[in-house]
PAKELUM-118696 format. One record per residue (C-alpha): x negated, z negated, y negated. Coordinates in steps of 0.2 Angstrom, whole numbers, padded with zeros to 4 digits, always signed. Layout:
<atoms>
XZY/...
</atoms>
This chain:
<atoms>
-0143-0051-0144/-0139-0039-0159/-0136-0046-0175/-0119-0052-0178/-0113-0037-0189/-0123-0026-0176/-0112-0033-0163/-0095-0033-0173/-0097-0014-0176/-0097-0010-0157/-0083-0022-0154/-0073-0016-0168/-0073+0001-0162/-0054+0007-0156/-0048-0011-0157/-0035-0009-0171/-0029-0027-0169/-0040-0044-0168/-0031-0062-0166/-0044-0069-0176/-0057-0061-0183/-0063-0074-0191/-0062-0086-0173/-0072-0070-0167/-0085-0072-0179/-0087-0092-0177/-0090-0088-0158/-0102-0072-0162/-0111-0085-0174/-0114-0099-0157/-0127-0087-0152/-0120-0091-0132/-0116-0077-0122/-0096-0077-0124/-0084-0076-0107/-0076-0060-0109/-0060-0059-0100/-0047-0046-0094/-0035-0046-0081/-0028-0030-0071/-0015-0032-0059/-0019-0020-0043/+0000-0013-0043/-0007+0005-0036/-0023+0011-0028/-0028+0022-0043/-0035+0019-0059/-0031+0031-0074/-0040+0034-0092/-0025+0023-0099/-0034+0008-0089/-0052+0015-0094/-0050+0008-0112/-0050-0010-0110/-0063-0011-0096/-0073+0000-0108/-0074-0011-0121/-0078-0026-0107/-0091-0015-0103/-0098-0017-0122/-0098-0034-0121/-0108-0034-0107/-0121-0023-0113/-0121-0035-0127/-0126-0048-0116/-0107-0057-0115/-0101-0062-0098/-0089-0053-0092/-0076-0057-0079/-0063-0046-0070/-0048-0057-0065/-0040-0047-0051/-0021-0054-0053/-0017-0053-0035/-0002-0065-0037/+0003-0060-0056/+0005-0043-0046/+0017-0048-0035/+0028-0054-0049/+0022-0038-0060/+0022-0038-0079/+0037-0036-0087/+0029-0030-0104/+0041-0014-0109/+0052-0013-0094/+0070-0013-0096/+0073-0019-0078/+0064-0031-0064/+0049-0022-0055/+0050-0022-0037/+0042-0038-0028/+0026-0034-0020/+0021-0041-0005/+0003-0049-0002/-0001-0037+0010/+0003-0022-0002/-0009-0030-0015/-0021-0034-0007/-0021-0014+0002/-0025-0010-0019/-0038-0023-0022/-0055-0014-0013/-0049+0003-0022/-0047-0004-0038/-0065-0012-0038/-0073+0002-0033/-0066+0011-0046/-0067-0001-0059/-0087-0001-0055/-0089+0016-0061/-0089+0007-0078/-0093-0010-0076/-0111-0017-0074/-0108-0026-0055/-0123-0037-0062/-0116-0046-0075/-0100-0048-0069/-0089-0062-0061/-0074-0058-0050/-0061-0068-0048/-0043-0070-0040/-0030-0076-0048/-0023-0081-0030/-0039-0094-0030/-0030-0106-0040/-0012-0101-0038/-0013-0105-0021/-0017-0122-0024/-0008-0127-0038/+0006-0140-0034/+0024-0137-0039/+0022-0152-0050/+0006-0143-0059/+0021-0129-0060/+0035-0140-0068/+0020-0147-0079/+0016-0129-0085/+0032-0122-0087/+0037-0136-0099/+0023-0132-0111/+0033-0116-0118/+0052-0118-0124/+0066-0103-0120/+0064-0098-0139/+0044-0097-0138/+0048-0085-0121/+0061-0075-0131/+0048-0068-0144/+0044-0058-0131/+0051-0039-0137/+0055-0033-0119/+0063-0052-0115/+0073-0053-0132/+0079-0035-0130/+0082-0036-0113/+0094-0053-0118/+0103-0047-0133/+0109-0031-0124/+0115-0041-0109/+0103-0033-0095/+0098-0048-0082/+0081-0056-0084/+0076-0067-0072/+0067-0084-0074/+0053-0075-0061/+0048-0060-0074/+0047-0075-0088/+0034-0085-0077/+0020-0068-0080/+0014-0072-0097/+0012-0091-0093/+0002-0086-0076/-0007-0073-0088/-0009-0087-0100/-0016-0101-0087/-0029-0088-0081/-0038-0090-0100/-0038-0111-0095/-0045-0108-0079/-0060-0097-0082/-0061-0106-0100/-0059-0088-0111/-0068-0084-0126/-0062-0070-0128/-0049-0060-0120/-0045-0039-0120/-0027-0031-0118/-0018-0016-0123/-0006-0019-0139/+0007-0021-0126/-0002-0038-0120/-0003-0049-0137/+0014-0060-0132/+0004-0064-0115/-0013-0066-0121/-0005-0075-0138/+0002-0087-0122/-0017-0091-0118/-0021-0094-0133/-0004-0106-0134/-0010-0114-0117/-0028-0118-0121/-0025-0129-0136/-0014-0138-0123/-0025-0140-0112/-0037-0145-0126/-0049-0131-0128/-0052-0121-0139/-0043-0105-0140/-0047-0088-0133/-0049-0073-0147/-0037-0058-0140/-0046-0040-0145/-0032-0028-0144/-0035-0008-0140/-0023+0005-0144/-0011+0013-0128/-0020+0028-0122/-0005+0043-0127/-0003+0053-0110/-0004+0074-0105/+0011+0076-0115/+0007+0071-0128/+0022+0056-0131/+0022+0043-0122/+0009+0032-0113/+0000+0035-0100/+0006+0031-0085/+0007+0038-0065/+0025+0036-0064/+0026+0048-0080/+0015+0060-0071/+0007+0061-0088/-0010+0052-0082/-0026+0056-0078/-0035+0048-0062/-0051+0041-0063/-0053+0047-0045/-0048+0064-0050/-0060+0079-0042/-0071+0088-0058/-0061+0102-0060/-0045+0092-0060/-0051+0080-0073/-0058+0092-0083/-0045+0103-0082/-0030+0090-0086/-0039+0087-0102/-0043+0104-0107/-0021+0103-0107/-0020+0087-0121/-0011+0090-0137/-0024+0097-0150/-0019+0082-0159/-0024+0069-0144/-0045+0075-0145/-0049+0061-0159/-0041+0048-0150/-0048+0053-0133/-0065+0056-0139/-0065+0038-0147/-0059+0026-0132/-0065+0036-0116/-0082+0043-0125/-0096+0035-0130/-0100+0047-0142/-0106+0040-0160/-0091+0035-0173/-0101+0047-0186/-0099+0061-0174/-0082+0061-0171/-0077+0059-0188/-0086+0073-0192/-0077+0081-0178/-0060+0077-0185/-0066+0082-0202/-0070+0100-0195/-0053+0100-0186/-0043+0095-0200/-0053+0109-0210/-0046+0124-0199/-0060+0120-0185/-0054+0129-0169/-0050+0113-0161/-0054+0122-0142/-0072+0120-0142/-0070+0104-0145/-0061+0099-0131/-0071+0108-0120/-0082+0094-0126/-0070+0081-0123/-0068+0085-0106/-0087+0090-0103/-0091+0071-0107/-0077+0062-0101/-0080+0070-0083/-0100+0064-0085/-0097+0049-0089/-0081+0044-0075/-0090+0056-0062/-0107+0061-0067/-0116+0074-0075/-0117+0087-0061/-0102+0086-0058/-0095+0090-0078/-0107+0104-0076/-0097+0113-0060/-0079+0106-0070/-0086+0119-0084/-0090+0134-0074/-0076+0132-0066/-0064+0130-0080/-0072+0147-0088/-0070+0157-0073/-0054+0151-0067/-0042+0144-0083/-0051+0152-0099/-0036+0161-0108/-0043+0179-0105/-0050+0177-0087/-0034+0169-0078/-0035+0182-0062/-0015+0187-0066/-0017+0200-0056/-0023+0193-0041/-0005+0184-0040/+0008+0199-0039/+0026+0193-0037/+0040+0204-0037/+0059+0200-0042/+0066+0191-0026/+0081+0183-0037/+0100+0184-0033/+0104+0187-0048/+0093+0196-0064/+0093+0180-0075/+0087+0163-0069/+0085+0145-0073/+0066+0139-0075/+0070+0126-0061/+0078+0139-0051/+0063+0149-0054/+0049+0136-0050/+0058+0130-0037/+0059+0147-0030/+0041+0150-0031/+0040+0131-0022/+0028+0125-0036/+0043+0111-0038/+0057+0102-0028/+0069+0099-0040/+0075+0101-0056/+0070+0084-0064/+0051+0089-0058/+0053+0106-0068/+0061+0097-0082/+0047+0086-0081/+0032+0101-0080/+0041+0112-0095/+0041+0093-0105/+0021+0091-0102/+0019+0106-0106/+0013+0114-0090/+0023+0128-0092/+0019+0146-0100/+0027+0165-0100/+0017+0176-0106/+0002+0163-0110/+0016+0156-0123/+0020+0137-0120/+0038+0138-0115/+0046+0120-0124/+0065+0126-0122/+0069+0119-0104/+0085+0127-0105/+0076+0146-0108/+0083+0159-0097/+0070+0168-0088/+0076+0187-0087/+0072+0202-0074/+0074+0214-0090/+0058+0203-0097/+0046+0210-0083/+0032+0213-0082/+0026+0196-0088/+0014+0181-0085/+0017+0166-0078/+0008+0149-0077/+0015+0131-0071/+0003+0118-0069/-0016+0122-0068/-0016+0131-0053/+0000+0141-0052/-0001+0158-0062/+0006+0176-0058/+0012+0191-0065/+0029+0198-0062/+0028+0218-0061/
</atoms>
């Protein structure tokens, strides 16, 4: 193994919380190859880049020589976390799970080292556990402990039902750590109450308690919020070249650091060297070209990136978008439209909350203008002019 600083500098890399360092270091300093944990709930049968960051940094630990193991939470699942959510997630059934669990692994190994890895379900010991073990567990924490929880004390104060199921995630979260005997355990920001619960649950059971390494929430397409299929603001790690290349060539200028330091593995040096040049009046597009050149290498392969570039330049590149190819006269009712009557038109939408959605990401553009206004009032009188929505919806009105 790497010296101990050697190996903190990889760890520390887009971690911007740890819960200890200094319990870190102690285990670093055993010499033993630590058991590296994290969890992921197979809620879906696609991965994103927002899921890519945690199972990144599992993948450091390995090439560290740590253990890693992958819990897939087949029965927290069903439950579903209730981290940020204002209302009860929809119960899944164990048939649905376990439709998720063979598409999620295979994804998940386009990171991951399948030979130094464990895989576990959570359902291994959940279905054994008696509803005494239950009762025991459930008595460790008290209603104040569980109410620390930002989405539970908020959900309370303001009235809007929480039931006792939703409160049972961060203990069944927390008696995964006792199980598998964590060192160490990886989580967004959004998991420290639940991985805080391992810790908690540990020392009850006597063991010594698990370090949580918290990595920042990957910011989604548009730029605001997190990154999340439900948004529509995500990326898929199963996504074809083009598509993944092309999504991120679409990122806020202001999203390349952070992309390039939790889905790259390019040196800390170099990017802030990048930053520097951005920040200095840097063109910032060049850049992001390679952004997405290594982000489709290394989720798809290097072939592949090479084929999402070419592509890019001959179809998306700002001078060569083939307008002309795409004529569309004025078929309106009237000489000024909506933009959702004007997508939806076009059937590039099918309703107004999916234009209101495109014009917010930042998909949509008049004139190779982003158009921010959903409420702009697209005019005959304007003609002729350009249009784009999405990637691969262009035109020109003549």
């Amino acid at each position: 193994m790497l010296k101990i600083d050697e190996q903190l500098k990889i760890i520390k890399r887009g971690v911007v919380d740890i819960v200890t360092e200094e319990e870190l270091i102690n285990k670093l300093k055993s010499g033993k190859p630590l058991r590296v944990k994290l969890g992921i709930d197979p809620t879906a049968t696609e991965i994103h880049l927002g899921h890519t960051v945690a199972l990144n940094k599992l993948r450091q630990f390995q090439d560290l020589g740590h253990k890693a193991i992958l819990i897939i939470g087949d029965w927290t699942a069903m439950v579903g976390d209730p981290t940020g959510r204002m209302e009860e997630r929809p119960y899944l059934d164990k048939a649905t799970v376990l439709k998720n669990v063979s598409s999620y692994k295979q994804q998940a190994f386009k990171i991951l080292d399948k030979n130094n890895l464990d895989i576990v379900y959570n359902s291994e010991w959940f279905n054994k556990i008696s509803f005494e073990e239950v009762l025991k567990l459930c008595s460790k924490f008290t209603l104040a402990q569980m109410l620390e929880h930002e989405s539970f004390e908020k959900r309370y104060k303001e009235g809007i039902p929480l039931t006792l199921l939703e409160m049972m995630y961060p203990i069944m979260q927390g008696y995964d750590s006792v199980v598998i005997r964590a060192d160490i355990e990886l989580g967004g920001t959004d998991q420290k109450f639940n991985v805080i619960a391992g810790r908690f649950l540990q020392r009850e059971y006597g063991m010594e308690p698990q370090v949580g390494l918290f990595t920042p929430i990957l910011t989604g397409l548009d730029g605001k919020n997190k990154m999340s299929k439900s948004l529509k603001n995500y990326i898929g790690i199963n996504d074809k070249p083009e598509d993944m290349y092309g999504k991120v060539m679409s990122i806020p200028d202001e999203l390349i650091i952070q992309y390039f330091e939790l889905l790259t593995d390019i040196d800390v040096e170099k990017i802030k060297d990048i930053k520097r040049e951005i920040n200095n009046g840097q063109n910032p597009m060049e850049f992001k070209k390679m952004l997405a050149y290594n982000i489709v290498t290394k989720y798809i392969g290097k072939k592949e990136a090479e084929f999402a570039k070419e592509h890019f330049q001959k179809t998306f590149s700002e001078k060569e978008i083939p307008y002309h190819n795409y004529k569309y006269s004025w078929d309106f009712e009237t000489d000024e439209v909506t933009i959702a009557d004007f997508l939806k038109k076009l059937k590039i939408v099918e309703s107004n909350s999916d234009a209101r959605r495109l014009v917010e990401q930042g998909g949509f553009y008049i004139n190779d203008n982003r158009v921010d206004d959903f409420k702009r009032i697209i005019k005959k009188s304007e003609m002729p002019f350009t249009f784009r929505a999405g990637k691969k919806n262009f035109g020109i009105f003549e």
